[in-house]
PLY file of the C-alpha trace (Angstrom):
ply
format ascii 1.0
element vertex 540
property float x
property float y
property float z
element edge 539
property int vertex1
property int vertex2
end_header
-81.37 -153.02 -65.17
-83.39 -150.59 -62.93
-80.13 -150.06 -61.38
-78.14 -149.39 -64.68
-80.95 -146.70 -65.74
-80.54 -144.90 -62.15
-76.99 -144.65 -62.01
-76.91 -143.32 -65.66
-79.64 -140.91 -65.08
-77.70 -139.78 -61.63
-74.27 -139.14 -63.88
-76.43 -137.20 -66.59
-77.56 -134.78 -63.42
-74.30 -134.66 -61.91
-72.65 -133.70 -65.85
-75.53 -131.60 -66.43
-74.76 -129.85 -63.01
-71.05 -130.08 -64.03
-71.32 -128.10 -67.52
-73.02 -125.79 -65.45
-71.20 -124.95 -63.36
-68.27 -124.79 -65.96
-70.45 -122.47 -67.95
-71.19 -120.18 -64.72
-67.74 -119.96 -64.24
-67.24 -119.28 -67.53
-69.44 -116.60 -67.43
-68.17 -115.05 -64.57
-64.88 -115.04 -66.42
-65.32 -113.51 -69.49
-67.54 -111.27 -67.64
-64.63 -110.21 -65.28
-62.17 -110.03 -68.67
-65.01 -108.25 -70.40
-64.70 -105.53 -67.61
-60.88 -105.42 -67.16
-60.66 -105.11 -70.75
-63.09 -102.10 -70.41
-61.02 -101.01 -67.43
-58.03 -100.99 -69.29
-59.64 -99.35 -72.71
-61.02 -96.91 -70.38
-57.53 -96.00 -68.73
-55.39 -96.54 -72.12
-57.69 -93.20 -73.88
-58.02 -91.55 -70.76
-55.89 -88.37 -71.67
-57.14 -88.73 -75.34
-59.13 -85.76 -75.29
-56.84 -83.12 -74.04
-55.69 -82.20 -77.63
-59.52 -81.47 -78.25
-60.37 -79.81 -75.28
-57.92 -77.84 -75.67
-58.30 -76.69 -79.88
-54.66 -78.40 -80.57
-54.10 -79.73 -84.26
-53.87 -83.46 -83.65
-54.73 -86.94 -85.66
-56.71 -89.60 -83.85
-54.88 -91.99 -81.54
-54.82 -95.13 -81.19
-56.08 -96.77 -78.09
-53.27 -97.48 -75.37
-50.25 -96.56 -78.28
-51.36 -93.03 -79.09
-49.89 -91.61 -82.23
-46.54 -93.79 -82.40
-46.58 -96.28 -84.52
-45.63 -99.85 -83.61
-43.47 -100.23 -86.46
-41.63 -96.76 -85.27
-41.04 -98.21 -81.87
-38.55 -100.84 -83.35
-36.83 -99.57 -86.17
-39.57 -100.35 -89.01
-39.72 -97.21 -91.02
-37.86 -93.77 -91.23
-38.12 -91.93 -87.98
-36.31 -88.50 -88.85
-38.47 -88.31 -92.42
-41.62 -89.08 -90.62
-40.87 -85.78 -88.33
-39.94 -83.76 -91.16
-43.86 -84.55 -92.95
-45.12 -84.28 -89.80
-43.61 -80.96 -88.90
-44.89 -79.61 -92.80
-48.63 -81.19 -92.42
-48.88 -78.64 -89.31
-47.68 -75.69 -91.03
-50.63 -73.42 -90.36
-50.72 -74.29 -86.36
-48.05 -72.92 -84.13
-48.63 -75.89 -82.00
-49.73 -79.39 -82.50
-50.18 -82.62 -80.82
-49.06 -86.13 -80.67
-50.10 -88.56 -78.23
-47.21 -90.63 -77.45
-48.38 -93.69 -76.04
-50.55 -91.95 -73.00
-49.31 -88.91 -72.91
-49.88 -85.72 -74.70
-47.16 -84.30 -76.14
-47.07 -80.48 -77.59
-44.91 -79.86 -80.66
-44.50 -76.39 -81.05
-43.23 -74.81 -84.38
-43.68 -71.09 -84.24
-40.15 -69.59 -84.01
-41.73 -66.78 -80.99
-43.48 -69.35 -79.16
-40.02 -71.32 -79.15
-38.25 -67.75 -77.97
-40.84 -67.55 -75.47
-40.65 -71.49 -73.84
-36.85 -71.41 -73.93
-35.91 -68.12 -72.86
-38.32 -65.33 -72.32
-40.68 -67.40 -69.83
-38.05 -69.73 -68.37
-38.86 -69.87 -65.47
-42.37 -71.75 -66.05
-40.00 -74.42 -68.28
-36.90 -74.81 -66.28
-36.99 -78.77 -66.59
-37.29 -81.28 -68.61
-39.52 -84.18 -68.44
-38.90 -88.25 -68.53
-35.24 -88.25 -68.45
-35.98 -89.23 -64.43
-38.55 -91.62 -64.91
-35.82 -93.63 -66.13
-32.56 -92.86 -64.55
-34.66 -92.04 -61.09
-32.37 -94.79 -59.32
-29.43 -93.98 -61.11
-26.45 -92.02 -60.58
-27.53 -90.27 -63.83
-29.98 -88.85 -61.78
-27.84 -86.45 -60.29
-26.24 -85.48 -63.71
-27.26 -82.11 -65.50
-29.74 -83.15 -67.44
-31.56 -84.81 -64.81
-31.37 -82.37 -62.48
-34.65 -80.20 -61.88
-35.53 -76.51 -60.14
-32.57 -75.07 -57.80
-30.44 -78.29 -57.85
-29.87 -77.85 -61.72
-29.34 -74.11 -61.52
-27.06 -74.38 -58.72
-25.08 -77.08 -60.89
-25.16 -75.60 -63.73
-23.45 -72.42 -62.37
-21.02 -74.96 -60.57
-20.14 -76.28 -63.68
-20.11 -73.24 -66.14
-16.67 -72.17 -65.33
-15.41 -75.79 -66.66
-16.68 -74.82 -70.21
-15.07 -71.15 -71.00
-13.07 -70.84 -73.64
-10.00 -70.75 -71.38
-10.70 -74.05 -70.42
-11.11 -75.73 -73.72
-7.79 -74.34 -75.03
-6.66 -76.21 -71.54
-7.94 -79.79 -73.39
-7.25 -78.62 -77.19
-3.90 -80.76 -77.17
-5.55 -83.78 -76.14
-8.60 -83.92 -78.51
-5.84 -83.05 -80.96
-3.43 -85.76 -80.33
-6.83 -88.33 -80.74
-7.17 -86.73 -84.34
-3.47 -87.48 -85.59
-4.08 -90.95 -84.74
-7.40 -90.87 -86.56
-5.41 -89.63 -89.52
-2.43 -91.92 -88.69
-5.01 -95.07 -89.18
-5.89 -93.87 -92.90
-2.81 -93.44 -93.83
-1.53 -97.13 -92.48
-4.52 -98.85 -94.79
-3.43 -96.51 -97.54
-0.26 -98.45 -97.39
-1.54 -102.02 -96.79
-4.15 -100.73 -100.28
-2.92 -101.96 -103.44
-5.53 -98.68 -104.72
-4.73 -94.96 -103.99
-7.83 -95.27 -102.03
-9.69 -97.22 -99.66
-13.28 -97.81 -98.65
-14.03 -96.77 -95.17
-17.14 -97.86 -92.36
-17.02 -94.36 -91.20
-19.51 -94.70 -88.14
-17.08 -97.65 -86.67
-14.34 -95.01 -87.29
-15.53 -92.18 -85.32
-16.95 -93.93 -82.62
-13.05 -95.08 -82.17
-11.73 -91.43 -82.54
-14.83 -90.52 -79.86
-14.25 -92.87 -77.83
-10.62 -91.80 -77.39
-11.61 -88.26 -76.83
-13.97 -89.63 -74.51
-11.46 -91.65 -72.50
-8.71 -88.96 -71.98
-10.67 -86.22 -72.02
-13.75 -87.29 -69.06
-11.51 -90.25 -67.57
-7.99 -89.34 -68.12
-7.17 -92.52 -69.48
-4.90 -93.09 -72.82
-6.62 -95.45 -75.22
-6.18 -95.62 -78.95
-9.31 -97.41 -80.58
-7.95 -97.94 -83.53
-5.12 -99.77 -82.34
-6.16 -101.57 -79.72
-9.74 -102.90 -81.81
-11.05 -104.38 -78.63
-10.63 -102.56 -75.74
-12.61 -102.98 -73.00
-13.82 -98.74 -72.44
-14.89 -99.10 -76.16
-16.76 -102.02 -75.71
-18.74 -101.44 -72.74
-19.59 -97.93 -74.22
-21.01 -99.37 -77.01
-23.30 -101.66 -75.52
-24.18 -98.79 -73.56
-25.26 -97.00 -75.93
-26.79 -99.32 -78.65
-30.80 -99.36 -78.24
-31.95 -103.04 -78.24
-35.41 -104.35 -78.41
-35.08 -104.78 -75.00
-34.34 -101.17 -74.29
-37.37 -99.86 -76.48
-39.30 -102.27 -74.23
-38.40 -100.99 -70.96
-38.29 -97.44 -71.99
-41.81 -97.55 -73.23
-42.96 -99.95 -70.06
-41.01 -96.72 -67.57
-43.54 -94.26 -69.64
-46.68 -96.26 -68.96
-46.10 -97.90 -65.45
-43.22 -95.86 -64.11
-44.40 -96.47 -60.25
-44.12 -100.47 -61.28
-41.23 -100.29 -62.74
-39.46 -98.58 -60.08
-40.91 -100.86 -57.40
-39.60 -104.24 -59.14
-36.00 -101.89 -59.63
-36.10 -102.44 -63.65
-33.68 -99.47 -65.48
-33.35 -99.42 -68.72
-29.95 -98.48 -68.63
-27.63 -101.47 -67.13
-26.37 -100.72 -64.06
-23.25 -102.96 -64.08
-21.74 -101.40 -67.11
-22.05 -97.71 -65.70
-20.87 -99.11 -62.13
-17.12 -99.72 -64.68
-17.34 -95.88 -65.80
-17.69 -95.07 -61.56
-14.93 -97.28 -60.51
-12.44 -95.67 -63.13
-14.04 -92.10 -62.16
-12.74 -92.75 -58.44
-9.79 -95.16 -59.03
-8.69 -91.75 -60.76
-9.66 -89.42 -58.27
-8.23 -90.89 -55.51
-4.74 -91.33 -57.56
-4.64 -87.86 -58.41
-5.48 -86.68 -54.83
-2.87 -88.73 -53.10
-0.09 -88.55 -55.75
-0.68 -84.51 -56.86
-0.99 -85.22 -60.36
-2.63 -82.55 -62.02
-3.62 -83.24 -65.98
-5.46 -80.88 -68.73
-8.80 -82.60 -68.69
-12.06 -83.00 -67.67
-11.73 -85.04 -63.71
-9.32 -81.63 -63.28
-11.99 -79.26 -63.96
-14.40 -81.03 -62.05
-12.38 -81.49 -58.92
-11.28 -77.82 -59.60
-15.41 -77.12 -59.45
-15.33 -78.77 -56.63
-13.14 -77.13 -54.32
-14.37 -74.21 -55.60
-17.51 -74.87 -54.30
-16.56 -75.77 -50.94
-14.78 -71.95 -50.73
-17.95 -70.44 -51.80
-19.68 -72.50 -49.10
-16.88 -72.11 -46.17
-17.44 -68.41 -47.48
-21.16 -68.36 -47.08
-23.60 -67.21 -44.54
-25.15 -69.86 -42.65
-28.43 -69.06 -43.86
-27.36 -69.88 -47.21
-25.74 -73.59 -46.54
-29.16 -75.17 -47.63
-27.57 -75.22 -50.42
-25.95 -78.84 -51.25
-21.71 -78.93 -51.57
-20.21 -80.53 -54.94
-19.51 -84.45 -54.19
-17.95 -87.30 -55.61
-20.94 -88.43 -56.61
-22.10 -85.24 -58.84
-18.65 -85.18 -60.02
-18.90 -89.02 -61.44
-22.39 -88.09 -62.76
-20.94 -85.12 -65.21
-18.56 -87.58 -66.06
-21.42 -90.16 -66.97
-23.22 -87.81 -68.64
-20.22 -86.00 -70.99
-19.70 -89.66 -71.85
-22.98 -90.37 -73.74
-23.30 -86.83 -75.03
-19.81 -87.51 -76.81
-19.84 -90.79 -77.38
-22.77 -91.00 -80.02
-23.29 -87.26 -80.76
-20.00 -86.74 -81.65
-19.67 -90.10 -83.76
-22.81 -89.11 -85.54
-22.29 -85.14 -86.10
-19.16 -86.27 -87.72
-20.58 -89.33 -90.35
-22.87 -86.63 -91.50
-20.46 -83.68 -92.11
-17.98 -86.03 -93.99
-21.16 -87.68 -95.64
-22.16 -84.27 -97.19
-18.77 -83.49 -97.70
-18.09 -85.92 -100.12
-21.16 -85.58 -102.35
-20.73 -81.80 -102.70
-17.13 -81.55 -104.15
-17.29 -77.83 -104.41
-17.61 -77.16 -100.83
-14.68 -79.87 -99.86
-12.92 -78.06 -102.45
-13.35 -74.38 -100.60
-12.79 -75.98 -97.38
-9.40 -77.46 -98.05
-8.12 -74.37 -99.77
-8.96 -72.76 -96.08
-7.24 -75.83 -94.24
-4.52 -76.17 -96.60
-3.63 -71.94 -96.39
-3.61 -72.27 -92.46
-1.39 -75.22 -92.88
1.32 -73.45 -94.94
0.85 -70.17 -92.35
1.77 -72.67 -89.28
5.20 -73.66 -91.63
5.09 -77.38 -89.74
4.26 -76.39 -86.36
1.46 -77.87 -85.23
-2.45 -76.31 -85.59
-3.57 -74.42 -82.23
-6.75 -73.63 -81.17
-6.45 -70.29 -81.51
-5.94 -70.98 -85.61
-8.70 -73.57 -85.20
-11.41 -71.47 -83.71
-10.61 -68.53 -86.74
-11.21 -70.81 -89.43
-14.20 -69.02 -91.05
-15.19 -71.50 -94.06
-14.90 -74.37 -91.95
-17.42 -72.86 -88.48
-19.36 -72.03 -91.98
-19.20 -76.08 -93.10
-19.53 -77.24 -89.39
-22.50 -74.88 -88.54
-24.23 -75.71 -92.45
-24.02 -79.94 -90.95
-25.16 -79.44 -87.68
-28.42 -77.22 -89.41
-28.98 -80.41 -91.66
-28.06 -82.90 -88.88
-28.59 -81.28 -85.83
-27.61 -83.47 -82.39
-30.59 -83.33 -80.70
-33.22 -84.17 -82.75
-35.45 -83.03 -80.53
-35.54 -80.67 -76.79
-38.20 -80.69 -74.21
-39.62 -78.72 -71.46
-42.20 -79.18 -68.44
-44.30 -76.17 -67.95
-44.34 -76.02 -63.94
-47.23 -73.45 -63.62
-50.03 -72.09 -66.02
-48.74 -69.45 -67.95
-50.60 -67.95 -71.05
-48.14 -66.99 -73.66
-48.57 -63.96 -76.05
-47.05 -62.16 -78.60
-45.48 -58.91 -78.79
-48.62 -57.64 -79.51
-50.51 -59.01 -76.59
-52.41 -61.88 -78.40
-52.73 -65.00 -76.93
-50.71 -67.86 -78.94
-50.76 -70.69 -76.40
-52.21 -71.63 -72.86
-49.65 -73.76 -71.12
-50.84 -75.69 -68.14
-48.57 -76.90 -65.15
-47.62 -80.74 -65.82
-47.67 -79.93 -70.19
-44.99 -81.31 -72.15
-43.59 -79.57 -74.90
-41.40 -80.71 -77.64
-39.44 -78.56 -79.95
-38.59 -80.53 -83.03
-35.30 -79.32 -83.74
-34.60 -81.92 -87.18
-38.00 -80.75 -88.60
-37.40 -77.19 -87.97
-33.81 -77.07 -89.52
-35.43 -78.97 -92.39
-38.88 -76.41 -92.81
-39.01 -74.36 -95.74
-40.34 -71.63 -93.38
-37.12 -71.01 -91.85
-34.43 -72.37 -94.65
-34.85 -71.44 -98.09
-34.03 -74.80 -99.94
-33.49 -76.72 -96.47
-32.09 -80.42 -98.26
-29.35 -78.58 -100.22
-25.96 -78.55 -98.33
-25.13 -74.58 -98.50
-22.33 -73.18 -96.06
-23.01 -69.91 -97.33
-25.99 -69.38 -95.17
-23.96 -68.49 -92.25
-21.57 -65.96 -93.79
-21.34 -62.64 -91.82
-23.49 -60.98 -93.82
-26.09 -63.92 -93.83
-26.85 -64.37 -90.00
-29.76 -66.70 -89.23
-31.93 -65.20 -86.36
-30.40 -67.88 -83.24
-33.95 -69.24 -82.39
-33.94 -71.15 -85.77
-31.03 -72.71 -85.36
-31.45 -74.79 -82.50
-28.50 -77.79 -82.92
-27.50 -77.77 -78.98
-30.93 -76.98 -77.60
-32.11 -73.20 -76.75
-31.96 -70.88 -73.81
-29.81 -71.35 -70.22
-30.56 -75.06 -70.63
-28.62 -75.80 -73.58
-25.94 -77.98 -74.13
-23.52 -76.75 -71.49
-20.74 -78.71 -73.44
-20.91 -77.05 -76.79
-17.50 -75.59 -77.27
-16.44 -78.46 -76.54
-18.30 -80.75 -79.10
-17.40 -78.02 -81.83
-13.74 -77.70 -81.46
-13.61 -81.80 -81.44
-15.37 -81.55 -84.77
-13.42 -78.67 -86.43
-10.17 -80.44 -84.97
-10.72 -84.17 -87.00
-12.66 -82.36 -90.07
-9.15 -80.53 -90.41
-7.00 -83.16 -90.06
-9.12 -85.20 -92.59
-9.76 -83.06 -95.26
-5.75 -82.00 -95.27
-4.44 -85.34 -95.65
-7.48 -86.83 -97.72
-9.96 -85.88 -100.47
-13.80 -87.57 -99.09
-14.95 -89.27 -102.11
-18.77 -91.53 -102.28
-17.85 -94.91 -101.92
-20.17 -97.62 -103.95
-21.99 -98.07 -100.88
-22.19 -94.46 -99.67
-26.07 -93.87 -98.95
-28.13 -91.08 -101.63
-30.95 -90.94 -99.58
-29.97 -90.42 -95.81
-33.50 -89.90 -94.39
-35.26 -92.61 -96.03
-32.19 -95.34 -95.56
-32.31 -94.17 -91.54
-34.75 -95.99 -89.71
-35.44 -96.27 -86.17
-34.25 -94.68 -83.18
-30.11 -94.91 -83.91
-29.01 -92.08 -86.57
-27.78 -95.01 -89.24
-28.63 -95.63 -92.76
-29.33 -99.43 -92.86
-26.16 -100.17 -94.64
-23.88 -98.01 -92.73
-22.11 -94.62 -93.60
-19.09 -95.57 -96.29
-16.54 -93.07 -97.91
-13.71 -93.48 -100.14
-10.59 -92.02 -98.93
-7.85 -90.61 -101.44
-4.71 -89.94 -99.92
-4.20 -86.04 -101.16
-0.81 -85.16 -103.31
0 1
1 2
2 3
3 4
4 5
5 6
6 7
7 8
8 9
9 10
10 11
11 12
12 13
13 14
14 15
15 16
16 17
17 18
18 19
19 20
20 21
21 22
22 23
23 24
24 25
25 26
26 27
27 28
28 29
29 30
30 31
31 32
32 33
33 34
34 35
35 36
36 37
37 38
38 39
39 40
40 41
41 42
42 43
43 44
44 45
45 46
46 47
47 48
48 49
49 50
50 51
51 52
52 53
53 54
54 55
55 56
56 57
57 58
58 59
59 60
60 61
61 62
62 63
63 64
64 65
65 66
66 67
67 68
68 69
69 70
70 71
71 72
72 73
73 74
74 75
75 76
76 77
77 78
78 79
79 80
80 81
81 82
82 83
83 84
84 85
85 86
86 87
87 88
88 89
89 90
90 91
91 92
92 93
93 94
94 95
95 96
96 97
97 98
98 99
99 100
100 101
101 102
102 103
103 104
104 105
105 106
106 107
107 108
108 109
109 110
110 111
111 112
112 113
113 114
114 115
115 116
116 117
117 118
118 119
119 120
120 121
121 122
122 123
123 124
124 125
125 126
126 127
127 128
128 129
129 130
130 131
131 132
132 133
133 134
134 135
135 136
136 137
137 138
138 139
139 140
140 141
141 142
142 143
143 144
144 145
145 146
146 147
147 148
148 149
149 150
150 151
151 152
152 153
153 154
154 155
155 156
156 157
157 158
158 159
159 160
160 161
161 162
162 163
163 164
164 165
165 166
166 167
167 168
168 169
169 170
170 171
171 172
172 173
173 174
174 175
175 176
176 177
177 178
178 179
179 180
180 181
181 182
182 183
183 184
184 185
185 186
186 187
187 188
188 189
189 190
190 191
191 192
192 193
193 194
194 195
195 196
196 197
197 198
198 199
199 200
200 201
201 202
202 203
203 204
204 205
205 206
206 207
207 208
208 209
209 210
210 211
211 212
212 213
213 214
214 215
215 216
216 217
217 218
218 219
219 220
220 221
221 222
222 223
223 224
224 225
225 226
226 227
227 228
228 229
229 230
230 231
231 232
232 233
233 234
234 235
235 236
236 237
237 238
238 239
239 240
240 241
241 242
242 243
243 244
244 245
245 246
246 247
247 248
248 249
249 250
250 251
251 252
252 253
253 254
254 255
255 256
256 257
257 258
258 259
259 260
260 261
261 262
262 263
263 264
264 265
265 266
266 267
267 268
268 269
269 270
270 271
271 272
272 273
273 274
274 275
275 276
276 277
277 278
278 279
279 280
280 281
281 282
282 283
283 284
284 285
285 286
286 287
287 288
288 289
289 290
290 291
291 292
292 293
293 294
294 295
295 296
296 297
297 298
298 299
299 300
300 301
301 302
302 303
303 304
304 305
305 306
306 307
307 308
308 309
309 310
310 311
311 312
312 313
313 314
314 315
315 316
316 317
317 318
318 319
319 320
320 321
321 322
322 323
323 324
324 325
325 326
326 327
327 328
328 329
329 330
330 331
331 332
332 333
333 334
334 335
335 336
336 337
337 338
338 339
339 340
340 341
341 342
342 343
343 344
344 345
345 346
346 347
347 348
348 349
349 350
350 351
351 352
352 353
353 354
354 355
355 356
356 357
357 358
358 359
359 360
360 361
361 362
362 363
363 364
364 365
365 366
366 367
367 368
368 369
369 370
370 371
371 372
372 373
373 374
374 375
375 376
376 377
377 378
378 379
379 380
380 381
381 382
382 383
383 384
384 385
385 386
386 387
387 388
388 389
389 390
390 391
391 392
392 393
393 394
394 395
395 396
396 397
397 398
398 399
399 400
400 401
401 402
402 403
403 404
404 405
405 406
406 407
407 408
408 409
409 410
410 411
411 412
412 413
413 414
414 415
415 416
416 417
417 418
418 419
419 420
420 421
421 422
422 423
423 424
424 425
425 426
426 427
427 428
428 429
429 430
430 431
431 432
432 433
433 434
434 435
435 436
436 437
437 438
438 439
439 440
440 441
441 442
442 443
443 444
444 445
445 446
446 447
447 448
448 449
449 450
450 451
451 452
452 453
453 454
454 455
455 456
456 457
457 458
458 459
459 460
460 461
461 462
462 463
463 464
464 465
465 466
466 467
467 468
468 469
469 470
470 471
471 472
472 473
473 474
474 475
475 476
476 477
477 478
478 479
479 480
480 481
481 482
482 483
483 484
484 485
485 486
486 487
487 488
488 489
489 490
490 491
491 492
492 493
493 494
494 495
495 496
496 497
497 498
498 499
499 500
500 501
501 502
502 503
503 504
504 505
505 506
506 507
507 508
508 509
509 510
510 511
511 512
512 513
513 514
514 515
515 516
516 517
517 518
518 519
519 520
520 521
521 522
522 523
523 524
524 525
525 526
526 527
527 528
528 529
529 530
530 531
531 532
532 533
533 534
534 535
535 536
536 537
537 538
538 539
């Protein structure tokens, strides 16, 4: 019995010792969470002060997320109405803040400060900022947009010669010959319709008549979308550029860890797909080079860029070779790069026109009396460029759409030295520091009472002759000598479908056509949740 007792007595010790030393090591391990959670509070609102420091209109951010809401980071409320009410809360500060995630960002809103960042002061806001967090390891890296200080300058006047007017009449008849078979398409449902009209997905539909001005026009390759529903240049590019979950998580994981991210070689772009685009880039190339083909598009301009700039080199004194030559490589990038800007800008830029053409009757009416009276001068030869480019009403319509619906939503710039920037009076408006971000919120300004009178009305008229808006207000490809270098471009693809259209069809609101574009658009793709849908009406 004695013997019982002791043993028992010896486990209660041994379990008393046992719980604690269970409980010690509990303790030491909520006391180590208790200080990396501390740790990581401490690092998450490190930079939250900044906006105070430095007298910045701001609201109070969240720990570790900032100002963006969760919801907002995957698709769960209206992105482009929040920025509008955000823009109009700040209307008595030139400036105002918004932590996203970390970060401060400054959204400026005062039409000189916006003159002064993008042209006047250049110089200190040359580049912008997070494009090469996440592209660092990517051949997009050594595209125009990602290109920073000397390197982009000396692209950029590489590559400006590619983008005269000349040039573009050069590709005219190719983006043209993708818009007949845009209209061609209508017209074959037309006839399958038992109706005189038909019901049209229009965002599925432009992506097709992109993506074909896309393919021939950056890849000299043939492809007709809307024939060929499958192919494998539209699919890839769609995947591309469709913005998953996924994406959103990697993007946002690149903003906070970007030094861990690059070390375990995560992109948030897929490499594979892109590595396609390259291998058609120099399958063509390398054709072209060995067989002397010479065609109106894009690859020729660049490789015409490209021996250009090994002439200015050959002709250069030594002590200005530091300068890098024109490679395959850069060459492929453009090509990368022209491919997303069209690919999604374009497709979107033209939902929206046709959207607001078919809810304001009057203006589609004005238009096609333009269209059709430069269809009767040409007496069944085909439209030029020359025509196209004259057509008043319709820059008018085009330049009304992309004031509404700019593009780019947004531009940004990386001040690279502390610069204080004044008035023309002297007076101090803003103190940039080297490393600030700056955002100019080109949706919200196009849609701010302060610089349109009536801004959600659809009105052409604004930019009659006589009714010039000041060109730092309207802001649809960017401002200053980093602006969209492919603007022309993008514009005469518009004006060149929008005519073909709007001769052959009336644009009519479908059942489904949206009423309320910026609530029904949510997240980061420029969609209404049930798509954009038109009714087409073959014209007598």
């Amino acid at each position: 019995m004695k013997s019982v007792v002791f043993q028992l007595s010896t486990f209660a010790v041994q379990l008393r010792k046992y719980i604690h030393d269970i409980m010690d090591q509990w303790i030491i391990a909520l006391g180590l969470l208790s200080i990396l959670i501390v740790l990581l509070y401490k690092w998450s609102v490190a930079k939250y002060d900044t906006f105070s420091e430095r007298g910045v209109a701001h609201e109070k951010p969240w720990p570790l997320i900032g100002n963006i809401p969760i919801k907002g980071m995957f698709g769960g409320i209206p992105v482009l109405k929040q920025m509008v009410e955000m823009n109009l809360k700040y209307s008595g500060s030139p400036v105002y803040g918004i932590y996203a995630l970390r970060d401060p960002v400054f959204f400026i809103r005062d039409p000189e400060l916006i003159k002064l960042v993008g042209i006047r002061e250049f110089d200190h806001f040359a580049n912008h900022h997070g494009m090469h967090n996440n592209m660092q390891e990517s051949i997009l890296s050594k595209s125009l947009i990602s290109l920073r200080d000397g390197r982009w300058r000396e692209m950029r006047n590489i590559l400006t010669p590619a983008f005269t007017g000349s040039k573009m009449r050069i590709m005219y008849n190719l983006i043209q010959s993708c818009s007949e078979e845009g209209v061609s398409h209508i017209l074959e449902l037309l006839e399958l319709s038992k109706d005189a009209a038909i019901d049209l997905e229009v965002k599925d539909y432009f992506t097709r008549f992109a993506n074909d001005v896309i393919a021939t026009v950056a890849f000299g390759l043939t492809i007709n979308s809307f024939r060929r529903k499958d192919n494998e240049f539209l699919r890839i590019g769609q995947s591309l550029s469709k913005i998953s979950a996924w994406s959103v998580a990697k993007a946002v994981l690149h903003a906070l860890f970007p030094r861990l991210m690059k070390l375990l070689r995560i992109q948030v772009m897929d490499t594979e797909k892109i590595d396609y685009f390259s291998r058609l880039v120099h399958v063509t190339m390398k054709y072209r080079q060995e067989h002397n083909v010479i065609r109106p598009d894009m690859i020729h301009l660049l490789l015409e860029a490209k021996q250009q700039r090994l002439a200015d080199l050959r002709n250069q004194s030594k002590d200005a070779q530091y300068y890098p030559e024109f490679t395959d490589e850069d060459l492929l990038a453009q090509c990368l790069l022209f491919f997303f800007a069209g690919f999604e800008i374009i497709s979107s830029s033209l939902c929206f026109l046709t959207h607001e053409l078919c809810l304001n009757s009057a203006v589609q009416d004005k238009l096609y009396e333009e269209i059709l009276s430069v269809h009767q001068e040409l007496n069944g030869q085909p439209l030029t460029y020359e025509k196209l480019t004259k057509m008043k009403y319709l820059d008018m319509v085009v330049l009304e759409s992309l004031r509404k619906w700019p593009p780019a939503i947004s531009t940004d710039r990386e001040c690279s030295k502390d610069i204080d920037l004044c008035d023309e009076n002297g007076e101090k408006m803003f103190s940039a520091r080297k490393g600030d971000v700056l955002q100019i919120p080109i949706f919200a300004l196009h849609r701010d009472p302060e610089n349109y009178e009536d801004p959600e009305s659809f009105d052409p008229e604004r930019f009659a002759e006589d009714q010039k808006v000041e060109s730092r207000l309207f802001l649809p490809f960017g401002v200053g000598p980093r602006n969209c270098i492919g603007n022309r471009m993008a514009l005469m693809e518009i004006k060149s479908i929008v005519y073909q259209l709007v001769l052959n069809f009336k644009l009519l609101p479908a059942e489904k056509t949206s009423r309320d574009l910026l609530d029904d658009i949510r997240g980061h793709g420029l969609k209404p949740k049930d798509g954009f849908w038109l009714k087409f009406q073959a014209r007598q």
